[in-house]
C-alpha positions in Angstrom: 28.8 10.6 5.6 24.7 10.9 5.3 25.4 12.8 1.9 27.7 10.3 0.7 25.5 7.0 1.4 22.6 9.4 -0.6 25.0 9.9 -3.7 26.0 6.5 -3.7 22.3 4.8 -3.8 21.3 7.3 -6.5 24.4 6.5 -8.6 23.6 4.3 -11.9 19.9 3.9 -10.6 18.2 3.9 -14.0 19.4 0.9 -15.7 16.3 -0.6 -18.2 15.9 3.8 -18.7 14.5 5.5 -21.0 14.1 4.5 -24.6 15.6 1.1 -23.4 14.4 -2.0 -24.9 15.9 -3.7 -21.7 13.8 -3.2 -18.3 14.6 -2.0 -15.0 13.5 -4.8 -13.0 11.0 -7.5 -12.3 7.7 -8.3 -10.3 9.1 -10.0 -7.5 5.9 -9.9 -5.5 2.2 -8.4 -5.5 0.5 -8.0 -2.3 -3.5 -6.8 -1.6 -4.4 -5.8 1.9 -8.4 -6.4 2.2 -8.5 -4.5 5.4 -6.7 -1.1 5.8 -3.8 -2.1 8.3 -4.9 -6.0 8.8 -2.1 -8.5 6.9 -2.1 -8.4 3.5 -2.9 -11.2 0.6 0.1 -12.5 -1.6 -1.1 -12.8 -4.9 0.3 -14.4 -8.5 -1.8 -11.4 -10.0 -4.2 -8.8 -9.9 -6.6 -6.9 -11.6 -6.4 -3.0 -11.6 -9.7 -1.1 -11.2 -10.9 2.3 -11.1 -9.5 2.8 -7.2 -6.4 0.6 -7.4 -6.2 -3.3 -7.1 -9.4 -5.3 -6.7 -10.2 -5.7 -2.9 -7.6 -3.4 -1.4 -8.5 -1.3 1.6 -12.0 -2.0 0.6 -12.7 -2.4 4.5 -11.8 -0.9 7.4 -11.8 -0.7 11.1 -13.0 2.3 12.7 -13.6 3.3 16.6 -16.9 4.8 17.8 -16.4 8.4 15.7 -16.4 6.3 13.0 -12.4 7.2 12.5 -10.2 5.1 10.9 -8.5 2.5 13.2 -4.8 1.6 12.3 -1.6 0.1 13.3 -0.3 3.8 14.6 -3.2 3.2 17.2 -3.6 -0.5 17.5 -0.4 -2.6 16.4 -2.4 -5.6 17.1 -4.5 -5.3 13.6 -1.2 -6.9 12.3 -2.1 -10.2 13.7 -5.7 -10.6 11.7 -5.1 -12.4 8.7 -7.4 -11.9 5.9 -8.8 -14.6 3.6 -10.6 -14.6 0.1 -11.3 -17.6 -2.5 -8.5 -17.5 -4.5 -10.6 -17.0 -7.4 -11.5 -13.7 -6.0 -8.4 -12.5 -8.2 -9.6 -13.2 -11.5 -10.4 -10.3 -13.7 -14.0 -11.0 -14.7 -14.7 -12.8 -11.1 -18.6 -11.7 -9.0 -19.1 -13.1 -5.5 -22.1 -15.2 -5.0 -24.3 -14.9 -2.2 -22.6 -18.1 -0.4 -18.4 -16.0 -1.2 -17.1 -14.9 1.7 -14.3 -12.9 3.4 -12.4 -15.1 6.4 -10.8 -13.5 9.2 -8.9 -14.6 12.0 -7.2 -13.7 14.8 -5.1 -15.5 17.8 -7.4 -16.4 20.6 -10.9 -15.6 18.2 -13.2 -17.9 16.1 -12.9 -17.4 12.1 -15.2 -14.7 11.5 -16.9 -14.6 7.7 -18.2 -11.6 5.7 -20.4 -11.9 3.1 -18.5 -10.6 -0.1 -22.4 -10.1 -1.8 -25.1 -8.8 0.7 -27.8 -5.9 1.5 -25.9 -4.1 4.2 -26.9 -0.6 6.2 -24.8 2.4 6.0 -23.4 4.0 8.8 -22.7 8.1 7.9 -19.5 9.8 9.3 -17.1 7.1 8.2 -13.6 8.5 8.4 -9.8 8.6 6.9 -7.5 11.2 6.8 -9.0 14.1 5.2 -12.0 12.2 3.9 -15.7 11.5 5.4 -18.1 10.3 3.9 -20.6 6.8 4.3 -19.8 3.3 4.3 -21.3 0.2 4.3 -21.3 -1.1 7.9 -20.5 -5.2 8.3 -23.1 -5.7 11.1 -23.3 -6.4 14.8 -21.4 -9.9 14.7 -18.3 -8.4 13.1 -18.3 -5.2 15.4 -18.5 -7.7 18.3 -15.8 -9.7 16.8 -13.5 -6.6 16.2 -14.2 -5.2 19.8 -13.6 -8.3 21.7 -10.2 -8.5 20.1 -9.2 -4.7 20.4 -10.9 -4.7 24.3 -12.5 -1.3 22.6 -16.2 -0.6 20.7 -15.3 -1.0 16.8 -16.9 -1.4 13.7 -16.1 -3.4 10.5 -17.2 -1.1 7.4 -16.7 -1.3 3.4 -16.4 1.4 1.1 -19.6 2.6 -0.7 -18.5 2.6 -4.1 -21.9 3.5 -5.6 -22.3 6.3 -3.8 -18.9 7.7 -2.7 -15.8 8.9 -4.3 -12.9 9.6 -2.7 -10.0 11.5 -4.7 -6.2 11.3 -4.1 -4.5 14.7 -3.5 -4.7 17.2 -6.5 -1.3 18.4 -5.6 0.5 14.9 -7.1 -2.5 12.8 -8.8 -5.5 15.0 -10.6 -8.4 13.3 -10.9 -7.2 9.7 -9.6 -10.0 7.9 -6.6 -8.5 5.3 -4.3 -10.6 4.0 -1.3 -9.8 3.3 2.2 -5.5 3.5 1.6 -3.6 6.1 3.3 -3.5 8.5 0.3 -2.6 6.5 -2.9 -3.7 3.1 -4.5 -0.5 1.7 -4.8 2.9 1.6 -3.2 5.8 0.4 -5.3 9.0 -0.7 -3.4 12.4 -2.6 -4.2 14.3 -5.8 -3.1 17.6 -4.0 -3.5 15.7 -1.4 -1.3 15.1 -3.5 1.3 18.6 -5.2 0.8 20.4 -2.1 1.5 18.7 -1.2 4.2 19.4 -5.0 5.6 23.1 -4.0 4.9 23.3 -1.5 7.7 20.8 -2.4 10.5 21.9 -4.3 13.1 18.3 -7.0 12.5 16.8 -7.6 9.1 13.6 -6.8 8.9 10.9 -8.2 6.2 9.5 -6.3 3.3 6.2 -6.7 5.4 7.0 -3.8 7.4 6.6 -1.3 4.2 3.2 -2.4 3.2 3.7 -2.1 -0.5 1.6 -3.4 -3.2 4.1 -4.2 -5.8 7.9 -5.4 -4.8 10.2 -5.9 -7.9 13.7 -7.2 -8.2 16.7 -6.4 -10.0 16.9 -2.8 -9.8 19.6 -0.5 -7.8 19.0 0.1 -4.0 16.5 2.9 -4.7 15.8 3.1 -8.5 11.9 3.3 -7.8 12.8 6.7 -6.0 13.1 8.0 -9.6 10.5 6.3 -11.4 8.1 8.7 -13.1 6.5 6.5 -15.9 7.0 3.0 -16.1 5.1 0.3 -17.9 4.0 -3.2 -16.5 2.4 -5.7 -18.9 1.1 -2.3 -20.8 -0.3 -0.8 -18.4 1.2 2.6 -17.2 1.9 3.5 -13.9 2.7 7.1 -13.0 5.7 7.7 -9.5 4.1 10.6 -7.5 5.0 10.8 -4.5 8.1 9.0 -2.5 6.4 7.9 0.5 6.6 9.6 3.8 6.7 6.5 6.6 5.0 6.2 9.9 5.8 4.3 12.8 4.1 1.5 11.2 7.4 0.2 10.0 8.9 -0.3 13.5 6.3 -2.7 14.2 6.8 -6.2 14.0 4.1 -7.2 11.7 4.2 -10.8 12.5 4.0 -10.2 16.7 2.2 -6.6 16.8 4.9 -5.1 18.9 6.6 -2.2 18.2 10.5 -1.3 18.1 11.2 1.5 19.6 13.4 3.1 16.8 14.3 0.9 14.0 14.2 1.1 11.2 13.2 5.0 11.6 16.3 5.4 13.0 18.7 4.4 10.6 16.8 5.4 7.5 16.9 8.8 9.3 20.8 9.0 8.8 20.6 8.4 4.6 16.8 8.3 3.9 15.1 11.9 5.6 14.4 14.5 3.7 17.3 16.4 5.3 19.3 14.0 2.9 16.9 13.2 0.2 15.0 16.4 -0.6 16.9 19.7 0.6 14.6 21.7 -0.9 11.9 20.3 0.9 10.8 21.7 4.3 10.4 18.2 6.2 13.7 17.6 7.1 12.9 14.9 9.9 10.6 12.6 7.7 12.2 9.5 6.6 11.0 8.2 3.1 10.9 4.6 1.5 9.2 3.4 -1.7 6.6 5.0 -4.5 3.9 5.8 -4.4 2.0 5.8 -7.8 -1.4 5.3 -9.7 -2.1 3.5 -12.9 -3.0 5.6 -15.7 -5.7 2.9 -17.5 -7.9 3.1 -14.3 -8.6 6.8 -15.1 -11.2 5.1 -18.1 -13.8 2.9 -18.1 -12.7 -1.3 -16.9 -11.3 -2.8 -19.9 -10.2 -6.4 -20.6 -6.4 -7.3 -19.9 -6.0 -4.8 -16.9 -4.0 -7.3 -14.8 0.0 -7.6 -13.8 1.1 -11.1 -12.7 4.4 -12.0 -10.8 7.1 -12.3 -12.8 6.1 -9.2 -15.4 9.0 -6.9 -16.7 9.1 -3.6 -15.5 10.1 -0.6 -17.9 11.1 2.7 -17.1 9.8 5.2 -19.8 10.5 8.5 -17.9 12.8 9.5 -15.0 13.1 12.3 -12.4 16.6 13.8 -12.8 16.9 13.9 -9.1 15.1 12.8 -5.2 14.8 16.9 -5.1 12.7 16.7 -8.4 10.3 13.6 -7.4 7.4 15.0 -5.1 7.1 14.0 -1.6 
């Protein structure tokens, strides 16, 4: 039944395909998350830089080792909201001296970072498979960020002058994002979601996937096979379905956890039993693209922006789940 619901979602999924003048889908939504694992920022548009979309996981929180702190470890950071001015989003926008970054939490006072100020750097930063320094936010946001967690934590922002830090050679040669998991953007579908919807018992929100870019009407699955697809001319490259975490079972709007769903389900049609039998990670499940943006390889340009509402082409397909990396 598992191999059936897989043949049936990747049945007719590249409508808008190759060499067609119609595309696949449309932006539905565009997201930025400031602060890795903190709520993200629905945008009307976005400018694309050399690491991925202006201000995404340009922060993080990390614990006294300097380690990344996330939502596998502390659900909670889904309840701190992130604010910037809105005009933070313009291509050709620079922060003053009096910009800042808002961020609140239930039972905290607003806290504000200065978008443009001398900082110190704190050495042994963490994420992943990457160290390296950062800048560190000060004494009143690590108070701020320890009171709430009930731990010792730091607030720090990526060193872009002085640090790089590649994606994986294995998918994305030569590509840099900053503080994101491994990519520096995540592409997802409504009709995704949708079918999903169709078989849990609850709905659940797009929020729980994180992505960067949702677009709408595609086939349940289509961005599975999207290889090279173009978005108000710029070109954005699938290359790697991505693996999921336990992040999606927690409610991002309450911080608590389910204690299987949606893992669960998308383990009967969406693992890589099903997906990728080739593959030798049966048990992980898999939802949504990740990808990178060809343009941000050379040096910023003018016009580097996708909006809401922009048509999505296709331009070159995996034949198959097997063939797309994971």
């Amino acid at each position: 039944m598992a191999m059936e619901k897989a043949a049936s979602f990747l049945s007719s999924l590249l409508g808008g395909g190759e060499g067609s003048p119609e595309p696949a889908a449309t932006v539905q939504s565009i997201t930025v998350y400031p602060i890795k694992s903190c709520r993200g920022i629905s945008v009307l548009q976005a400018a694309i830089t050399s690491t991925g979309f202006r201000w995404d996981r340009h922060w993080m929180v990390v614990n006294t080792k300097g380690r990344a702190v996330t939502q596998r470890v502390e659900p909670t950071l889904a309840l701190i909201q992130v604010e910037l001015p809105p005009e933070a989003f313009a291509e050709d926008w620079q922060p003053t001296p009096d910009d800042h970054m808002v961020i609140r939490a239930p039972g905290m006072e607003p806290l504000k970072i200065p978008l443009a100020s001398e900082c110190a750097t704190i050495y042994d930063v963490s994420v992943w498979e990457w160290s390296g320094s950062a800048y560190d936010e000060g004494p009143e946001a690590a108070e701020w960020f320890s009171t709430f967690f009930g731990n010792p934590t730091r607030l720090v922002r990526f060193k872009e002058e002085s640090e790089t830090r590649l994606t994986d050679p294995d998918y994305a040669r030569g590509y840099k994002t900053m503080f994101s998991d491994g990519f520096p953007f995540l592409i997802t579908s409504q009709g995704s979601l949708d079918a999903l919807n169709g078989i849990l018992k609850e709905a659940i929100p797009i929020n729980r996937f994180r992505p960067n870019i949702l677009v709408e009407g595609c086939h349940p699955y289509a961005e599975d096979l999207w290889k090279t697809i173009k978005i108000n001319k710029l070109t954005f490259q699938g290359v790697k379905l991505c693996g999921r975490c336990k992040v999606p079972t927690i409610n991002q709007e309450t911080g608590i956890p389910s204690p299987t769903e949606p893992t669960e389900t998308l383990q009967t049609y969406r693992s890589g039993e099903v997906l990728l039998p080739s593959h030798k990670k049966k048990r992980q499940v898999y939802f949504g693209q990740n990808a990178v943006c060809k343009e941000s390889l050379s040096a910023n340009g003018k016009g580097r922006i996708i909006k809401v509402g922009d048509p999505v082409y296709v331009l070159q397909s995996f034949s198959s789940t097997d063939e797309a990396p994971a």
